[in-house]
N, C-alpha and C positions, 0 to 999 in steps of 0.2 A: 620626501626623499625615499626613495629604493631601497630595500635591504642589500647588501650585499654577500654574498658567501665566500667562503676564502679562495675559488678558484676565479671569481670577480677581479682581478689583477690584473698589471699591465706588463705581467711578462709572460712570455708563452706555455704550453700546456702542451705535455709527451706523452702519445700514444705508445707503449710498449708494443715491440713487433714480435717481441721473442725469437731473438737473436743469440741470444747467450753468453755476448759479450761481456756483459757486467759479470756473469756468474762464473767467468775467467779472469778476471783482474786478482791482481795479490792485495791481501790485506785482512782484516778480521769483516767478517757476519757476526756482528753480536748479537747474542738473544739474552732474551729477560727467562727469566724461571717461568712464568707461565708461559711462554714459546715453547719454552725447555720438555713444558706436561704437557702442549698442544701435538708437538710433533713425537714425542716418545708414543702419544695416546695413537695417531695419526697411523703409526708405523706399527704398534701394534706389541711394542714391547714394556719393559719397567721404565721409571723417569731415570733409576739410578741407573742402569743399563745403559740408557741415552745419553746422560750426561758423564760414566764415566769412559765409552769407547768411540762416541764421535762430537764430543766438543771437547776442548782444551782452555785454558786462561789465555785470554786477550793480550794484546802485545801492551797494554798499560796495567796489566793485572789488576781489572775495575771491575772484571766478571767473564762471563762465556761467552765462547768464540765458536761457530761449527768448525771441525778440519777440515783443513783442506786435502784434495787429492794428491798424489807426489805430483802431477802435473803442475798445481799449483790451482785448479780450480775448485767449484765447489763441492763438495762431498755427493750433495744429491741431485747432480746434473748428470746424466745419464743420453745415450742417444744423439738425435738432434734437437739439442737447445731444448729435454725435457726436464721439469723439474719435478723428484719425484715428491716433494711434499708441498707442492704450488698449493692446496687448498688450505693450509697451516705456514707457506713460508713466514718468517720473520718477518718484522715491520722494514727493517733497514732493505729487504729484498724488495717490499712490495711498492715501500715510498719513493723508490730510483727512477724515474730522475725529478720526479715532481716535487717533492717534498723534501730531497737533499741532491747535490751532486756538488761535483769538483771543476777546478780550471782542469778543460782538455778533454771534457768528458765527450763530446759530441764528435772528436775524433774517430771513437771507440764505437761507440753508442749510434744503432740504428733506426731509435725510436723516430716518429713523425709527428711534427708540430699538428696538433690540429686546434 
């Protein structure tokens, strides 16, 4: 019998088009402390600098959240639909929609099944 890998499944698989939709929805980006030293290193400043002027406690206060913009979107979404710490984003950025998502998300969301 075949190995299988975990994108071997019988439910579809999203190409991100880089739309930017997700990185407009309300809610927390939570990051782990090494996210925390990846994107402070990334950016080029101290970790405490990063974690004390653009993350905040999580709306469950379980850990850090990036801020959001008064818009309400993501802190480092800049332009059109650019992220400026895409080579360090967080997991919960990079695993959308493959690895988590919500009822309704495909309303929103312009990724392509392939």
């Amino acid at each position: 019998m075949p190995e299988t890998s975990p994108l071997d499944t019988h439910r579809p698989f999203y190409q991100c088009v880089r739309c930017g939709n997700c990185c407009r929805w309300p809610g927390d980006i939570n990051i782990t402390a090494a996210e925390a030293a990846a994107i402070a290193a990334f950016l080029g400043i101290p970790e405490q600098d990063f974690i004390q002027n653009h993350t905040r406690l999580n709306a469950n206060r379980t850990g850090l959240s990036i801020v959001d913009k008064p818009d309400g979107s993501c802190l480092f979404l800049e332009g059109v639909n650019t992220c400026l710490i895409q080579p360090v984003k967080p997991a919960q950025c990079s695993g959308f929609p493959n690895e988590w998502n919500f009822p309704g998300w495909r309303d929103q969301c312009e990724a392509v099944e392939v």
